[in-house]
Structure formats: C-alpha cells, structure tokens
C-alpha positions in Angstrom: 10.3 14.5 27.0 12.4 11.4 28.2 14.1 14.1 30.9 10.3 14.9 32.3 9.0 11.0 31.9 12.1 9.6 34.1 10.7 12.2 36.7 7.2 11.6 37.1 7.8 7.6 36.4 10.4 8.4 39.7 7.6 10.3 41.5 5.1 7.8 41.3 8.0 5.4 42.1 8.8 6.8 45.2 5.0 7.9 46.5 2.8 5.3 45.0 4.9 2.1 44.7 7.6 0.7 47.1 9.5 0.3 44.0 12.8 -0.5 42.9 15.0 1.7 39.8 17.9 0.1 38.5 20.8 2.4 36.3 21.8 0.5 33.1 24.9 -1.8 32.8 25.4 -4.7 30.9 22.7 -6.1 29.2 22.5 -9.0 31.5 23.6 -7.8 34.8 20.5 -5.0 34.1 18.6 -7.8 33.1 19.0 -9.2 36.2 19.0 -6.7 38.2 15.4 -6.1 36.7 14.5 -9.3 38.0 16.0 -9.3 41.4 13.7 -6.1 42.2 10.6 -8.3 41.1 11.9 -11.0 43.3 12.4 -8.5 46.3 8.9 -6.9 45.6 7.6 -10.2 45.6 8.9 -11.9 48.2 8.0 -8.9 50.4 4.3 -9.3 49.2 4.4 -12.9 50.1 3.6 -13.9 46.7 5.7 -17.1 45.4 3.7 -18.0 41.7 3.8 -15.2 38.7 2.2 -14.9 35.9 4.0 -12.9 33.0 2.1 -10.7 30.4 3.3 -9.3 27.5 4.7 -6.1 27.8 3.7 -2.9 26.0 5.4 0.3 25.0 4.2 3.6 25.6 0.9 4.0 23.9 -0.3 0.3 25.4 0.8 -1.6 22.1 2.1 -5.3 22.2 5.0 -5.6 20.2 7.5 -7.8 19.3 10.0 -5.9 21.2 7.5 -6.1 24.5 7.1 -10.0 23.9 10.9 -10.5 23.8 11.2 -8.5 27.0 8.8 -10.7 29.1 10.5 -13.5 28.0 13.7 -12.9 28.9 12.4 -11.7 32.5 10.8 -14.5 32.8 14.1 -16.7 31.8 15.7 -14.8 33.9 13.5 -15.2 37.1 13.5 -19.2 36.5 17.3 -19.2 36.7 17.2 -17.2 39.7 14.8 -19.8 41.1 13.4 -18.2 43.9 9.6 -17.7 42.5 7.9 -20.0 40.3 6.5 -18.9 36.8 3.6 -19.6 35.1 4.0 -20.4 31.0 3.0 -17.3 28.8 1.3 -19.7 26.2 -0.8 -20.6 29.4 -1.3 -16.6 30.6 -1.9 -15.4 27.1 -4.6 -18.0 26.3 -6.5 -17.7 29.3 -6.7 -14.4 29.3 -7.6 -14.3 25.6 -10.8 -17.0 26.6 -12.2 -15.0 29.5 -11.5 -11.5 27.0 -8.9 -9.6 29.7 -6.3 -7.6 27.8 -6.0 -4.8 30.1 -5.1 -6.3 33.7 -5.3 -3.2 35.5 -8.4 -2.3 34.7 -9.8 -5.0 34.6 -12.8 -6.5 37.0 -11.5 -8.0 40.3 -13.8 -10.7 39.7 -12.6 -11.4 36.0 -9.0 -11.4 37.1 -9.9 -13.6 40.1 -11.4 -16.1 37.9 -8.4 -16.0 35.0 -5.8 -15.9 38.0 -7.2 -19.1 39.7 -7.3 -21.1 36.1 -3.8 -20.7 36.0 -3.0 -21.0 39.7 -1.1 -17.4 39.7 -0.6 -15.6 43.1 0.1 -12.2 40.9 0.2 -11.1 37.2 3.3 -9.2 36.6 3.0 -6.8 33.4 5.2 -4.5 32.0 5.9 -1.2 29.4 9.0 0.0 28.3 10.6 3.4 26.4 12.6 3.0 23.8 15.1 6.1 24.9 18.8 6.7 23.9 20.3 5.4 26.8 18.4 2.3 26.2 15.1 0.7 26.8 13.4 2.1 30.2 11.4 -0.7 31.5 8.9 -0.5 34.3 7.3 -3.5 35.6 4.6 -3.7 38.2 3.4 -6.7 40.4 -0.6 -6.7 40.3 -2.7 -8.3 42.5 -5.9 -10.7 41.5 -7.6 -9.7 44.0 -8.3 -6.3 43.3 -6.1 -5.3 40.0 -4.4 -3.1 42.1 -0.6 -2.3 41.7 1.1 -3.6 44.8 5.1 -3.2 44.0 6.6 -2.4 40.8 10.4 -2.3 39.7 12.6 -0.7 36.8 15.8 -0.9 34.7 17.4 0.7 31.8 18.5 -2.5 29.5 21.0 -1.4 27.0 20.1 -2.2 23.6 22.5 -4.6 22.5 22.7 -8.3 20.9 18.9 -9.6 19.8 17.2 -6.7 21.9 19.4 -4.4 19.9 19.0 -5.7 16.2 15.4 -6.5 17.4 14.7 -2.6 18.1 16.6 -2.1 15.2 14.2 -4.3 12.5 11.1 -2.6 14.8 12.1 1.1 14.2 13.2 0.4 10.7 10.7 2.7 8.3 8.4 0.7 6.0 9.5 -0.5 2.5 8.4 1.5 0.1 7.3 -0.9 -3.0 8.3 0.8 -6.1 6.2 0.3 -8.9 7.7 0.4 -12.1 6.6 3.4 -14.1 3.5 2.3 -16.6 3.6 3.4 -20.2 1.0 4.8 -21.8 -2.3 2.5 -22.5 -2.2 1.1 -26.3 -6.3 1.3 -27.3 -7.9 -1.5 -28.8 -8.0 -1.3 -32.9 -5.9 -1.8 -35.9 -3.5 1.3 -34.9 -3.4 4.9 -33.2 -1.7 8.7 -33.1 -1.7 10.3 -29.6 -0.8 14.0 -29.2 -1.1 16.7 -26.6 -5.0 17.8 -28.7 -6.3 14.1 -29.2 -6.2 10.4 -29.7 -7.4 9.0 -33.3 -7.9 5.1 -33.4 -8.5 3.1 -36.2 -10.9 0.5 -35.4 -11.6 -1.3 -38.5 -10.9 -1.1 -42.2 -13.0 -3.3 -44.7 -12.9 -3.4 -48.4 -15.7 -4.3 -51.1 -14.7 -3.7 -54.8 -12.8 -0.8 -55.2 -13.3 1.2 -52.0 -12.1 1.1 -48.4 -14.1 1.8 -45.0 -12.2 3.3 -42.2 -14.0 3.7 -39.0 -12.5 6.0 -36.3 -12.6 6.6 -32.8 -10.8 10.4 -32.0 -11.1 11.3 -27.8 -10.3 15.1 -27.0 -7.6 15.0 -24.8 -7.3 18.7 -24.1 -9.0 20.8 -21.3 -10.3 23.2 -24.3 -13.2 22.4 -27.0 -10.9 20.6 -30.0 -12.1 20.7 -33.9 -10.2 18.3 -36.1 -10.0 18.6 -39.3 -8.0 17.3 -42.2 -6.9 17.9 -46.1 -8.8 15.7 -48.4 -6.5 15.1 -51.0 -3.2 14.8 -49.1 -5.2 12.2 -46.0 -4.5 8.9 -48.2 -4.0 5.3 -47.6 -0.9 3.7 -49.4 -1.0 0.2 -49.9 2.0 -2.6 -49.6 1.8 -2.0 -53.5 2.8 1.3 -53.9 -0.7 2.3 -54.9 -2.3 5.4 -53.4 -5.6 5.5 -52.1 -7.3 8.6 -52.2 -10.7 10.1 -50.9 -13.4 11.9 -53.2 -15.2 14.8 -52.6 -18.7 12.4 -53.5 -17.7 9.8 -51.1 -16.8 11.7 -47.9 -19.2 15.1 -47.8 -20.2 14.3 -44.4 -16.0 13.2 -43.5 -13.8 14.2 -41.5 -11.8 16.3 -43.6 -14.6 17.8 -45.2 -16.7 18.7 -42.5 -14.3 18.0 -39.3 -15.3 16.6 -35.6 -15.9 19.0 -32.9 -15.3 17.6 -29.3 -15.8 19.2 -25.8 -12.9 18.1 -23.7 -13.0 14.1 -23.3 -15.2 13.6 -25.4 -15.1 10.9 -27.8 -16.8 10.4 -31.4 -16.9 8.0 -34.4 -15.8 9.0 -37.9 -15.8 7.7 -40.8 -13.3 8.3 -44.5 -13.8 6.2 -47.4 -10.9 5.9 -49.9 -11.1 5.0 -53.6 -8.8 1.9 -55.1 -6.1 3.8 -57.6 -6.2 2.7 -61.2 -4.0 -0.5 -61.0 -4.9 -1.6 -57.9 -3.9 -5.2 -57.0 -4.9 -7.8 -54.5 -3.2 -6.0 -51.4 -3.3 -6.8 -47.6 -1.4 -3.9 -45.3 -1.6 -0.1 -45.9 -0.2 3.2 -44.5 -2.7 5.6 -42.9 -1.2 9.4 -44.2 -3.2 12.1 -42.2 -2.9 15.9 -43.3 -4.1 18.1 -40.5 -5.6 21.3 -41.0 -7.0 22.0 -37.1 -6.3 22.1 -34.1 -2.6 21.9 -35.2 -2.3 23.4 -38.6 -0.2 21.6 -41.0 0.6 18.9 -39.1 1.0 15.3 -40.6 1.5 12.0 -39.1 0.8 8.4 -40.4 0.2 5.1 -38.6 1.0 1.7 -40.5 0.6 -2.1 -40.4 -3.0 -1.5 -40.6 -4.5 -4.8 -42.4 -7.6 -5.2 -43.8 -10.5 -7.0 -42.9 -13.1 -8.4 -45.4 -16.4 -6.9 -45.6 -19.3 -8.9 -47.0 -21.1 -5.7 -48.0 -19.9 -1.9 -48.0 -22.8 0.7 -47.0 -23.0 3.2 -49.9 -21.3 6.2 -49.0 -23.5 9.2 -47.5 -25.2 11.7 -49.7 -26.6 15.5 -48.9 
C-alpha cells in the first residue's frame, strides 16, 4: 500500500503540481528541506505571506501529530526568513468564525473573505503517512482566490526526538481499565444460602410467647422448574442457649417443608416456618437456621447463623386447613 501510495502521490506530483519530493535525512536537514521546496514554490508563485493550517493524516483527521508538524514548518520557514507567516492561533480562529475546515473545498468567496481577515497571500495545508521509513509529508500551497492547489512539496521526516516519542504516545493502543472482579451480590435480610438450584433469604424473624416467625424469600436460580422442599423435624432453629427450636405439624401445614415451593425459573416467592420455643427456653437473642433438604437436592443440609431476632408486637396465628 505505501509502495502504490508513493507512486500515485509521485504521479500527481509530476502531472498536476510543479512540485518538489525530498528523500529523508536527518530530521532537521528533511525538515528543512521540506520548507525550502515551500519557499521555492512560493517564491515562484509570487506569494510572500503564508498562512499555516493544521495538518491531517490520511483519512483528513487533525491530530496531535499533524499539529506538531505545522508547527515546526512553520518554525522552520521563520528561521529561513524569506516569507512571512501568519500565527496559527490567528488561522485556526478565523477559520473556525467564518466555519472553513476544509480549504480546498471550500468556496472561493469564503476563503477570500477568511484570507483577507488575516492578510494571507496563500494557505499552505498539509497531510502526512505515518510509513516505516518515516513520516511522508505532502504539503500544498493553495490559493484564496480559487482554492485551487497551485504548488505543492514533500519529504520523508524521520521519526526521531519529539516527532518520534510523539508518534509513539499516538499509535500506542488504548488502556484497557481493568475492573476488579465483583463478588457475588449479598441480598438484603438477616442472612442467606446460594447454590447452583436457588437462593433462600431470611428476611425477618419475630418472636411472641413461645413461637418464632421466619419469613423467606427463595429465587429459582436454575434454567429448569425447581420444587423445594424440606424435612420437618430435622429444619430447626438453635438458639445462643443451646435450646432447639423445632416446627409442628399444626403450625406449619401450609410450610415449606410440608407442602414445598414450586418456582418456574427466576422466579421468586415468600415462605413462611414457624418454630415452637423448647421446654426451658430462656430469654435468647441470636439463633442458627439448620435446613434439611428433601428436593431439588436430596439430602442436602446447610445452615445460616447470626440471625437475631426482632420483636413482634403481635404474632398472626398460624394457618389452619
């Protein structure tokens, strides 16, 4: 691609532009050389005032890397002191009032207008390839009168010093921010058990007299349908005491472990077990959840603890059939 570019940017060189091409040396003997064929080109076209845009690469793009290069040309054509050179600031802002960012195709009248604000005999804009050898800069010399190209010049600038480390920072790929990896959510509620079938959350437990209220949340977390169900006698609470709360058959006919939750996948539902206080039960505040599970994992257990409890100024009676 660079091969064929060098020889139609040559082509048009040679047929459309009295041009000059300049091989690559030094940075600023190539520099220079750059601006000595703007100087000839010019000087031939009688123009003595320039006015330097910001240069482009190949897709028409302003970059940082086509800023720096106008700036050193234009440096460089002060020191050589044979044309004058109007400030950027000055260029770039009037072109920005009168909205011109394309100067070649822009309207002879337009250009005439932003070329006399400045006092600018010629607008001299720019592009350049970022290639192996270096960067392949083309310049042409464009006239306010009709935005026509009337000279043009080019040099390979090798990419050392800033130019180098600037091309360098430009090219580099974007940092990739990292996140840190997030564990899983904790729900809201006195406690939880997560597994690959579902999540069971205790949300509350209240006492009044001798009985505890737990109220459940449980959330199918499986792409199938997902009964649970668990073993009365062996799903107990156990107090800070030592005591052993247990549920009755009267108090939880409608419970979980009597009667089970069926979920469709995501699904959530409420439940809710109610435990009986053991014989010697004493003023307690912290328990131990014990779950028996009978489906969709048979014979599974697990237990969640540091639940505490929460007083309840009245306890509904449990359901009857």
């Amino acid at each position: 691609m660079i091969r064929q570019f060098l020889i139609i940017s040559g082509l048009l060189c040679s047929t459309l532009l009295s041009g000059h091409v300049f091989a690559a040396g030094n940075y600023e003997e190539s520099l220079k050389a750059l601006a000595d064929g703007v100087i000839a080109e010019s000087l031939k076209a009688k123009k003595e005032r320039l006015a330097i845009i910001d240069f482009t690469d190949a897709k028409g793009v302003v970059t940082p890397i086509g800023q720096f290069l106008a700036e050193e040309l234009g440096t460089q054509l002060l020191v050589a002191g044979e044309l004058k050179v109007v400030e950027r600031k000055l260029v770039s802002s009037t072109l920005k009032k009168r909205h011109l960012t394309q100067i070649d195709a822009a309207s002879p009248k337009a250009l005439k207008g932003a070329a006399k604000a400045i006092r600018t005999d010629i607008f001299v804009m720019g592009s350049y390839l970022d290639a192996p050898e270096g960067i392949l800069v083309t310049v042409k010399l464009i006239s306010p009168l009709n935005a026509q190209a009337i000279g043009a010049a080019r040099g390979m600038i090798p990419k050392v010093g800033p130019l180098g480390e600037l091309v360098k920072e430009f090219n580099k790929p974007p940092a990739v921010k990292v996140e840190p990896p997030k564990g899983p959510t904790i729900p809201e509620g006195l406690g939880f058990h997560r597994n690959d079938f579902y999540e069971l959350v205790v949300r509350t437990l209240s006492r009044q007299d001798n009985q505890i209220r737990m109220d459940l949340t449980i959330e199918n977390r499986s792409p199938r349908d997902v009964k649970l169900l668990c073993l009365l006698q062996n799903t107990v609470l156990k107090d800070d005491q030592g005591g052993q709360w247990a549920q009755s058959v009267e108090g939880n006919r409608e419970g979980l472990c009597t009667r089970g939750v069926e979920l469709s996948p995501r699904e959530k539902d409420r439940a809710v077990l109610m435990f009986t206080a053991p014989a010697d039960s004493a003023a307690v505040s912290q328990f131990i959840f014990s779950f028996h599970e009978k489906s969709p994992r048979r014979d599974a257990t697990f237990a969640i603890d540091n639940l505490t409890i929460e007083t309840s100024p009245s306890l509904p009676s449990p359901a009857t059939p």
